[in-house]
C-alpha positions as CSV (number, residue, x, y, z in Angstrom):
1,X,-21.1,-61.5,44.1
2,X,-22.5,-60.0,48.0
3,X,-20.6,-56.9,48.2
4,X,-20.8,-55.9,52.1
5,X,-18.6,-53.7,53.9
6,X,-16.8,-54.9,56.6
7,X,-17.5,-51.6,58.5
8,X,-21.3,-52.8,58.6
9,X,-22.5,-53.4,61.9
10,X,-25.9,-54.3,60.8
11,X,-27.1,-58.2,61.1
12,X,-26.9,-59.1,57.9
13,X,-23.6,-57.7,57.7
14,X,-22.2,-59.2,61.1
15,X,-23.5,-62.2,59.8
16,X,-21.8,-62.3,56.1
17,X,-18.3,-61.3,57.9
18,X,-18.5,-63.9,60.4
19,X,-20.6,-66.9,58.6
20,X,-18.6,-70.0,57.3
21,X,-19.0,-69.1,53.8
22,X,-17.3,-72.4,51.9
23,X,-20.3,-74.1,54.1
24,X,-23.0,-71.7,53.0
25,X,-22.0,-72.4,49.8
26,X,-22.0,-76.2,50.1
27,X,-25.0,-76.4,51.4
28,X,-26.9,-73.9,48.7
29,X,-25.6,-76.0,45.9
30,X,-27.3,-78.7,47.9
31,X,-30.9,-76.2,47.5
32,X,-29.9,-75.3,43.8
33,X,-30.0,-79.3,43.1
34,X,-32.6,-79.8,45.0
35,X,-34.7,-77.4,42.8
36,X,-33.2,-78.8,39.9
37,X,-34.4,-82.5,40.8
38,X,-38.2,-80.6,41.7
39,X,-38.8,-79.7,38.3
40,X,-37.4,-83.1,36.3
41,X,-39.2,-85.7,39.0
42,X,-42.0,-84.2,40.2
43,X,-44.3,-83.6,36.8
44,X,-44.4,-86.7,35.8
45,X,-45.6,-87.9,39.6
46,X,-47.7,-84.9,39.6
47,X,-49.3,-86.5,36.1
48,X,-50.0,-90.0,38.0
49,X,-52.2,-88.8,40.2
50,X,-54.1,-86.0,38.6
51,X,-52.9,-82.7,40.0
52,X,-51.5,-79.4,38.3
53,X,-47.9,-80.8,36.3
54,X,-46.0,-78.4,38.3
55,X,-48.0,-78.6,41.5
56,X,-45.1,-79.9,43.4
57,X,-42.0,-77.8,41.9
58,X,-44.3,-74.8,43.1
59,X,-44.8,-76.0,47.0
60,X,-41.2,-76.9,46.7
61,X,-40.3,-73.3,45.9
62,X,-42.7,-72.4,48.3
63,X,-40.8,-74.5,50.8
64,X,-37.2,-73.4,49.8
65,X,-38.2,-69.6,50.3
66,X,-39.0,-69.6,54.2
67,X,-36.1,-72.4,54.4
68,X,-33.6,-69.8,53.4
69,X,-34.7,-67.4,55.8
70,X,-35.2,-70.4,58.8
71,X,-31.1,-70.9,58.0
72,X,-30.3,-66.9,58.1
73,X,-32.2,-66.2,61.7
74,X,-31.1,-69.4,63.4
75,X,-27.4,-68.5,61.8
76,X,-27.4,-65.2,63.7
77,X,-28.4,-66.9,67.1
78,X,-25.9,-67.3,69.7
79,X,-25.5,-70.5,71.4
80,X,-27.4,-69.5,74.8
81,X,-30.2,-68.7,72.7
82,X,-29.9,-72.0,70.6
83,X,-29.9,-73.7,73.1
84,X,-33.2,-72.1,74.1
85,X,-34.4,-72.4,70.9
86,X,-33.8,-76.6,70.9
87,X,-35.3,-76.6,74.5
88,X,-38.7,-75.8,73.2
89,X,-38.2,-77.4,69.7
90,X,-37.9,-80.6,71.0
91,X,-41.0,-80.1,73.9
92,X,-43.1,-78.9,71.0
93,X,-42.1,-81.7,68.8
94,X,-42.8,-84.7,71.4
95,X,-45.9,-83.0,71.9
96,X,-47.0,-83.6,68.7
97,X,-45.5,-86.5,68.7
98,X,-47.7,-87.9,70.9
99,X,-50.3,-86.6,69.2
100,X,-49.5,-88.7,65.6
101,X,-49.1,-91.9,67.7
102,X,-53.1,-91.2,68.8
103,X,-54.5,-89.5,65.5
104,X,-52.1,-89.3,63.0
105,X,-52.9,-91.0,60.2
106,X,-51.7,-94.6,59.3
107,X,-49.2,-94.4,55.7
108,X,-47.1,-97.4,55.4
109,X,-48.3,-99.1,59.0
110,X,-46.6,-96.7,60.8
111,X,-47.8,-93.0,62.6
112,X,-45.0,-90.5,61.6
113,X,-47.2,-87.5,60.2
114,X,-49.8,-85.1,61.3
115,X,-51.5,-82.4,59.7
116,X,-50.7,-78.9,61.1
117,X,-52.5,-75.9,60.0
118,X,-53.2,-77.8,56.6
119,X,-49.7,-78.9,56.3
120,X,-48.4,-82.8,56.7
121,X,-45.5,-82.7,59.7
122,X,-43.1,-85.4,60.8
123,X,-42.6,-84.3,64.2
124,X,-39.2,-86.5,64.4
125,X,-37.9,-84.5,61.8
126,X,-37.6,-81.8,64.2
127,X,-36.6,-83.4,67.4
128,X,-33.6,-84.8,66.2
129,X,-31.6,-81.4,65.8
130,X,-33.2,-80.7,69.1
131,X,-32.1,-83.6,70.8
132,X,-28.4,-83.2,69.6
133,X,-28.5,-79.9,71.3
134,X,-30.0,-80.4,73.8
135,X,-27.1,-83.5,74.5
136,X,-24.1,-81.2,73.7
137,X,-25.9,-78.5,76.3
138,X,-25.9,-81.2,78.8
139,X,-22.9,-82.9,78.2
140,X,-20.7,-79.9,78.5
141,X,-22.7,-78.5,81.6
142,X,-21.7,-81.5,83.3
143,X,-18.2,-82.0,82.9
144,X,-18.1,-77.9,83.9
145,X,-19.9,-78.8,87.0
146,X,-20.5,-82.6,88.2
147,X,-23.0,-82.0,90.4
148,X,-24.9,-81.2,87.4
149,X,-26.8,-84.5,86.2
150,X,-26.5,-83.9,82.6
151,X,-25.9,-87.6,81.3
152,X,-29.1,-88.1,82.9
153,X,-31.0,-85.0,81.8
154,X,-29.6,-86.0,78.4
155,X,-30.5,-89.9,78.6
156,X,-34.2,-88.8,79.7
157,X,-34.6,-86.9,76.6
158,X,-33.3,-89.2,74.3
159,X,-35.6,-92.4,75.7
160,X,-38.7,-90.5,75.8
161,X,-37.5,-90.1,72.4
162,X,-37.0,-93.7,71.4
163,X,-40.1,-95.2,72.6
164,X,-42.0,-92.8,70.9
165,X,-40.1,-93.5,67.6
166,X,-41.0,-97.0,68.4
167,X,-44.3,-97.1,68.8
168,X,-44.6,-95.1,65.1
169,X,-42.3,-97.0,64.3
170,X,-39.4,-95.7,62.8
171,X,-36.5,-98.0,62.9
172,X,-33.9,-95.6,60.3
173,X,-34.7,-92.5,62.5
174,X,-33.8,-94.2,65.6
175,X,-30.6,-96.0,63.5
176,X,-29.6,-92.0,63.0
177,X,-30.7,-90.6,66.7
178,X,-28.9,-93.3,68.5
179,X,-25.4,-92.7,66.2
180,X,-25.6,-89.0,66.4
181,X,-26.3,-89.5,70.5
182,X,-22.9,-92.1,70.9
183,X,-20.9,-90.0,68.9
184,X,-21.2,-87.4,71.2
185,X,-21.1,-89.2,74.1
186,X,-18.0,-91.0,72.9
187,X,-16.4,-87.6,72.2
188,X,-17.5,-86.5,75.8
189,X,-15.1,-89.2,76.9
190,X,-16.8,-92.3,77.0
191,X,-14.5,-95.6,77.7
192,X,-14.4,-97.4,74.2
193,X,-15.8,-100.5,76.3
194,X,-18.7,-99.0,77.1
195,X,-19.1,-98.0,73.0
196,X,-19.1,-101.6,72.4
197,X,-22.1,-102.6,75.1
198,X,-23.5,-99.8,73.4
199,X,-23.4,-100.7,70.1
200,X,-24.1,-104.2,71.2
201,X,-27.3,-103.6,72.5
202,X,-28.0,-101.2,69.7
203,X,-28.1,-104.4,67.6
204,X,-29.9,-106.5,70.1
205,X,-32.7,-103.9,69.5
206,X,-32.4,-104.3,65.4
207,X,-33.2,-108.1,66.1
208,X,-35.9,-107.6,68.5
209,X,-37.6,-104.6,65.8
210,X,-36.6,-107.3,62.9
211,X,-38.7,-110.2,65.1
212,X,-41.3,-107.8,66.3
213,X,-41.9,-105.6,63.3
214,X,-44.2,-106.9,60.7
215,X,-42.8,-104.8,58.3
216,X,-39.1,-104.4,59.4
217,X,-39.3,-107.9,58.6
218,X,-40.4,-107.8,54.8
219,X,-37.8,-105.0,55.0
220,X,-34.9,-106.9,55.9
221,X,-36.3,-110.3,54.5
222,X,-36.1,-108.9,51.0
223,X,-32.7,-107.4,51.5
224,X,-31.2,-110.6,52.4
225,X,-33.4,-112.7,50.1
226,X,-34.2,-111.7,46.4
227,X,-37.4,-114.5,46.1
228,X,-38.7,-113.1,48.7
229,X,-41.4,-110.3,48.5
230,X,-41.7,-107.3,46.0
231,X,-38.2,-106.3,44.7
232,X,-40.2,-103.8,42.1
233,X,-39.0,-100.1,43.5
234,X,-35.3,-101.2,43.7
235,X,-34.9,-103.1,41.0
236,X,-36.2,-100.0,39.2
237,X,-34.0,-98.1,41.1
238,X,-30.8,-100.1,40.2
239,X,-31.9,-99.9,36.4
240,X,-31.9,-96.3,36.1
241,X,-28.6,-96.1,37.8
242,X,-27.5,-98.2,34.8
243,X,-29.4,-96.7,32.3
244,X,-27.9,-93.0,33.3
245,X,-24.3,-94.5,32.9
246,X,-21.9,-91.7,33.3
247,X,-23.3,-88.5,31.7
248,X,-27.0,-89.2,31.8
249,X,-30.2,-89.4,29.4
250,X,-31.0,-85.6,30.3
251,X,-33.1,-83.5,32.4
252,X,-36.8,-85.0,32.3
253,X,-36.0,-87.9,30.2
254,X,-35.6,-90.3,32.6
255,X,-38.2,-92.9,33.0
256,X,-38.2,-94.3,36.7
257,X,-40.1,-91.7,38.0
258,X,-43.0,-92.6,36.2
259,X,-42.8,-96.2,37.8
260,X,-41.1,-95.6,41.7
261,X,-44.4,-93.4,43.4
262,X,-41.8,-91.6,45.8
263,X,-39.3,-91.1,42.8
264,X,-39.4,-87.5,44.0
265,X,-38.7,-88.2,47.5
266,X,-37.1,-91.5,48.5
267,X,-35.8,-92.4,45.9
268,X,-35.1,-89.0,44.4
269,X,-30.8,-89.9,44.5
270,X,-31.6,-92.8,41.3
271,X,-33.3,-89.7,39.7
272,X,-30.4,-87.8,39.8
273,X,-28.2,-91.2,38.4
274,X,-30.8,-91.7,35.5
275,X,-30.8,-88.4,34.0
276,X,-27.5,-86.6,35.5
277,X,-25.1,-89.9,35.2
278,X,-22.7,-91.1,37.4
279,X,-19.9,-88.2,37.7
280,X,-23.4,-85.9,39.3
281,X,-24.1,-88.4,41.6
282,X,-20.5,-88.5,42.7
283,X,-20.3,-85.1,43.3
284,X,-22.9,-85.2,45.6
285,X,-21.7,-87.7,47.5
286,X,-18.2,-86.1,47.5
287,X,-20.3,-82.7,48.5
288,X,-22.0,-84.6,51.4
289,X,-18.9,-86.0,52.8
290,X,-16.8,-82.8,52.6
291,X,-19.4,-80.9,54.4
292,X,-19.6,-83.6,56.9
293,X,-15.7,-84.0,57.5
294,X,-15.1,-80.4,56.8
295,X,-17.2,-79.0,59.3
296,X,-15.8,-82.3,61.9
297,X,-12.2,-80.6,61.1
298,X,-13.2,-77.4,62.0
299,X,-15.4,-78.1,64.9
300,X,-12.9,-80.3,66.7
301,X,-10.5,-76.9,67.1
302,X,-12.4,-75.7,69.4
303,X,-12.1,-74.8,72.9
304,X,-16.0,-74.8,73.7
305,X,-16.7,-78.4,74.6
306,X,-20.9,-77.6,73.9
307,X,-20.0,-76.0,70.4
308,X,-17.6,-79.5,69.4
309,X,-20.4,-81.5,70.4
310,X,-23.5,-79.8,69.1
311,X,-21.9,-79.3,65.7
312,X,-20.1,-83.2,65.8
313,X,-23.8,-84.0,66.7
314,X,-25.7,-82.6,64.0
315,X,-22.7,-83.0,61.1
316,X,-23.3,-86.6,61.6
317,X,-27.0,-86.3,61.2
318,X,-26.8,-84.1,58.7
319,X,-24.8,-87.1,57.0
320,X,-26.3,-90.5,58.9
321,X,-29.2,-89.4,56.6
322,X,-28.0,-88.8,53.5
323,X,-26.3,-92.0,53.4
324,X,-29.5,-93.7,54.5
325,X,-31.2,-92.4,51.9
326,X,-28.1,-92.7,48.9
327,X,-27.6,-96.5,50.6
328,X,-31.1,-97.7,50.2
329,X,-31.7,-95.9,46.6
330,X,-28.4,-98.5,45.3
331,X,-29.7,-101.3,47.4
332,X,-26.6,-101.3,49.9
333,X,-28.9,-101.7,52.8
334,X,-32.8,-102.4,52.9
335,X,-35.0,-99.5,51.8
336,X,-36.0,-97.4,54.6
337,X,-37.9,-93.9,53.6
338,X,-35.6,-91.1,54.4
339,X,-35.4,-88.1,52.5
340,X,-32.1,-86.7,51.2
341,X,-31.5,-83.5,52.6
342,X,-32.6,-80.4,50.6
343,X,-33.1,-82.7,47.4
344,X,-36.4,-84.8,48.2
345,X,-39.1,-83.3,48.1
346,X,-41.0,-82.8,51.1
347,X,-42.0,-79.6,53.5
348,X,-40.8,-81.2,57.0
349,X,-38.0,-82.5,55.6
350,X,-36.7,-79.1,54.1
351,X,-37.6,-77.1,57.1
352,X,-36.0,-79.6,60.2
353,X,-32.5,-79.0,57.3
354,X,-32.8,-76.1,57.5
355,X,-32.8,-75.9,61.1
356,X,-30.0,-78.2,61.4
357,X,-28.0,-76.5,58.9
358,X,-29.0,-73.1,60.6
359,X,-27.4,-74.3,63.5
360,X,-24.5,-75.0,62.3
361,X,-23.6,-72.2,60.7
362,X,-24.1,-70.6,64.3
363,X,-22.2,-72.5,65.9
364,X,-19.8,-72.4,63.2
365,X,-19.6,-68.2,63.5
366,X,-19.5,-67.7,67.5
367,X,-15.6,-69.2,66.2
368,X,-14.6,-66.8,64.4
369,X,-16.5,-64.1,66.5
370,X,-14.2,-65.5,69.3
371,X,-10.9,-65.3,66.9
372,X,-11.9,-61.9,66.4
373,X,-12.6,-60.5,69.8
């Protein structure tokens, strides 16, 4: 138990008085699982193609260190200096961006990654925090003062956005940008009318990426039709969620992993149904949803229209994904590779959480400051 004194007027101190603890707390047990699932899925990939057994539990520790201390300094910002900090997140992010499109390298026909001082980025990962700030920043500076063109600001950021995500492509991560952008544009005040030619045209673009696509089409095509294509990954999938019935087969006993290659990222959630059972993998969903509608609750009390928005904005990420990736794992939509926040394995994945969930424990404790003063 953290014992600090409430007379402490140092920043950790300001910061343990004042920070949302139930969410802290969510979201660590989200980073103690996530360790957990490192050590019993990654060996056994580690094993298949010829590195050290361990090799990725230790670059996941290595990850989850500076993630921890990403979440406490972007905790302690206040929001004029988040929303500085967004600002040049999401420049630097398009910028290298562009960059993958040109020379990153091809994984899966698309260009999501780059290597970055000897480390493998997905630039998205990044831009999509960003861009929800960025939208809430604009939103509210508009309706304080309509001369300001903040919808437009907004909308500019958000299509540069989009074309770059579709000439990658990536399909899911526009799926999540686009609901996490209409959410808060629909809480800004936007006519439900208009949600509908919005949502209309959002699946106008599905059909055009599904008849365009080459491989948005095998996608889909196998989703809708079991003869066709390679079913091998989810069938797997769906077998381990049976095999794990309720309590499990036990830490590192599982046996998908050694057939699904992303076991430890994608597909990480029928991991965690193999050898933890059902009644883990229903806590995590139960986790994932109270964080999400908790933090909605609590947000929508406020009388700062940027802070409802930017935390609306990035709860609904923060849960768009992990339902993507939970979805996909039990075959209730096509596959689509999206990590599960703080419990896949993967460096940009952990970091661009933590960012997000650094953010919203900011936003979470200028409330309370506010109560307080």
């Amino acid at each position: 138990m953290i014992s600090v004194s409430r007379s402490d007027n140092r920043i950790f101190g300001r910061w343990w008085w004042t920070v949302d603890r139930i969410m802290l707390f969510s979201f660590f047990t989200m980073i103690i699982l996530g360790i957990l699932l490192a050590m019993t899925a990654t060996p056994m990939v580690a094993n298949r193609i010829g590195v050290e057994e361990f090799y990725f539990l230790k670059r996941h520790l290595l990850y989850t260190v500076p993630s921890l201390l990403v979440i406490f300094f972007i905790s302690v910002l206040d929001n004029a200096n988040i929303k500085k900090f967004a600002l040049y997140l999401f420049l630097f992010s398009i910028f290298l961006m562009i960059l993958t499109i040109f020379w990153g390298p091809e994984i899966k026909g698309a260009h999501r990654w780059i290597p970055v001082f000897g480390v493998s980025l997905q630039p998205s990962e990044f831009a999509k925090p960003a861009l929800a700030i960025i939208t809430a920043w604009m939103f509210a500076k508009q309706h304080k003062n309509p001369e300001v063109k903040g919808k437009f600001i907004a909308s500019s950021f958000l299509t540069i956005l989009i074309i770059l995500l579709v000439l990658q492509p990536d399909i899911g991560m526009i799926v999540v940008v686009m609901t996490v952008w209409l959410s808060q544009l629909f809480l800004n005040g936007l006519p439900f009318v208009f949600m509908i030619v919005f949502c209309a045209t959002g699946i106008c673009g599905f059909v055009l990426a599904y008849l365009l696509i080459p491989h948005v089409t095998a996608r889909v095509d196998r989703f809708l039709d079991p003869i066709t294509g390679d079913h091998y990954q989810i069938n797997r999938s769906l077998e381990a969620f049976s095999n794990g019935g309720p309590w499990g087969v036990g830490p590192g006993e599982g046996i998908v992993k050694k057939h699904i290659p992303d076991a430890h990222a994608d597909f990480v959630f029928a991991v965690l149904g193999e050898e933890f059972g059902f009644f883990i993998c229903a806590f995590v969903i139960i986790l994932v949803a109270f964080v999400v509608i908790y933090g909605i609750l609590k947000s929508i009390k406020e009388n700062n229209l940027f802070n409802i928005l930017a935390s609306v904005g990035l709860l609904i990420q923060f849960g768009s994904q992990s339902f993507i990736n939970i979805a996909s794992a039990l075959h209730i939509i096509p596959t689509k590779g999206m990590t599960l926040p703080f419990m896949s394995y993967g460096g940009s994945s952990m970091f661009a959480t933590s960012i997000t969930v650094g953010m919203i424990l900011a936003l979470g404790r200028r409330k309370i400051i506010l109560l307080e003063e």
